[in-house]
C-alpha positions in Angstrom: 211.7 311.3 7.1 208.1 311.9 6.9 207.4 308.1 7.6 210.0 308.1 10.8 207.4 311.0 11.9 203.7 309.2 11.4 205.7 306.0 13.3 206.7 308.4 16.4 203.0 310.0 16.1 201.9 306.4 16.5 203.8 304.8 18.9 203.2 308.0 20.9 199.6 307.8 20.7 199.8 304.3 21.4 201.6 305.8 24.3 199.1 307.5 25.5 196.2 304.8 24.6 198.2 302.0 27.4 199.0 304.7 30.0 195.2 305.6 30.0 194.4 301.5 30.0 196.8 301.2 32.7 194.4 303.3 35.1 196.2 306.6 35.3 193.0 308.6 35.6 192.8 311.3 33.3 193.3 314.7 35.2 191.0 316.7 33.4 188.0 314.5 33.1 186.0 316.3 35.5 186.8 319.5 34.1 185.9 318.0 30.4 182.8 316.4 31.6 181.8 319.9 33.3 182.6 321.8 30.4 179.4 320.2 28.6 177.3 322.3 31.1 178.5 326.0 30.0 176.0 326.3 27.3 173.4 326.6 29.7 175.1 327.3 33.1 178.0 329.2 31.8 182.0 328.6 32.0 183.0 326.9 35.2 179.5 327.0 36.1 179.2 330.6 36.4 175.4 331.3 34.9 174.8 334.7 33.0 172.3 336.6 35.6 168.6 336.9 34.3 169.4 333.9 32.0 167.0 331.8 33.5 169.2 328.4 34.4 170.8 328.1 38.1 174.9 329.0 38.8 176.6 325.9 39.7 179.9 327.7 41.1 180.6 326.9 44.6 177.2 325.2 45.1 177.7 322.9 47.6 178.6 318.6 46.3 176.1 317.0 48.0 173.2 319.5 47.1 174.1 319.2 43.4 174.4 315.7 43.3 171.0 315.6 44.8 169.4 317.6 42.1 171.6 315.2 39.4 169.8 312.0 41.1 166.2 314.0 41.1 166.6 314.6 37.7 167.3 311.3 36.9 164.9 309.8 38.6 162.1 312.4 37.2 161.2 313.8 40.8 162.7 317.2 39.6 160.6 318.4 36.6 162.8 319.6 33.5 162.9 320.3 29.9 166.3 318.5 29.1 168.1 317.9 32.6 166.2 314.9 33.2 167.9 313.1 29.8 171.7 314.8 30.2 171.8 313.4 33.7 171.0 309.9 32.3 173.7 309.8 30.0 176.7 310.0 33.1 177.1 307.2 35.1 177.0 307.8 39.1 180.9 308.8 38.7 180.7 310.8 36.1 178.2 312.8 37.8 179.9 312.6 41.2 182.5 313.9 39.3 181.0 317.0 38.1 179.2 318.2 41.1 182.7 318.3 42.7 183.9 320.1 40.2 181.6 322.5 40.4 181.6 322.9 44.2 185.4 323.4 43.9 184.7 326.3 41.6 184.5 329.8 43.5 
């Protein structure tokens, strides 16, 4: 019985492994990717007033991604923005600011 259970466990990860491969986008990836940002920007990018680091809630898509590409770039001075924002790739990043811009 217990074997019958780790070969359903498998076959449904596997499952889960060729539906992802097949290009169904995940439907919470830009709500995991944003997620990273709470220690520092709070949950769903509401910031803790007097805590020093900008609200990202209902900040408009394009204004955050251009703060994401100054980072980057080095143009915006920053303890540890300028290195996150290097590790997402355009998407990723694209997919975060609209996350947060969706946020109210």
């Amino acid at each position: 019985m217990k074997l019958l259970r780790w070969i359903s466990a498998l076959c449904l990860v596997g499952a889960v492994g060729a539906a992802q491969a097949a290009g169904q986008p995940d439907p919470n990836l830009a709500r995991n990717l944003a997620a990273t940002c709470a220690n520092c920007h709070g949950t769903n990018g509401r910031a803790v007033a007097g805590a020093g680091n900008d609200a990202l809630a209902g900040v408009d898509k394009d204004k955050l991604m251009q703060k994401l590409r100054d980072f980057r770039s080095g143009a915006k001075p920053a303890t540890i923005m300028h290195q996150i924002s290097k590790g997402y790739t355009e998407a990723q990043l694209e997919l975060i600011a609209a996350y947060f811009a969706a946020q109210k």
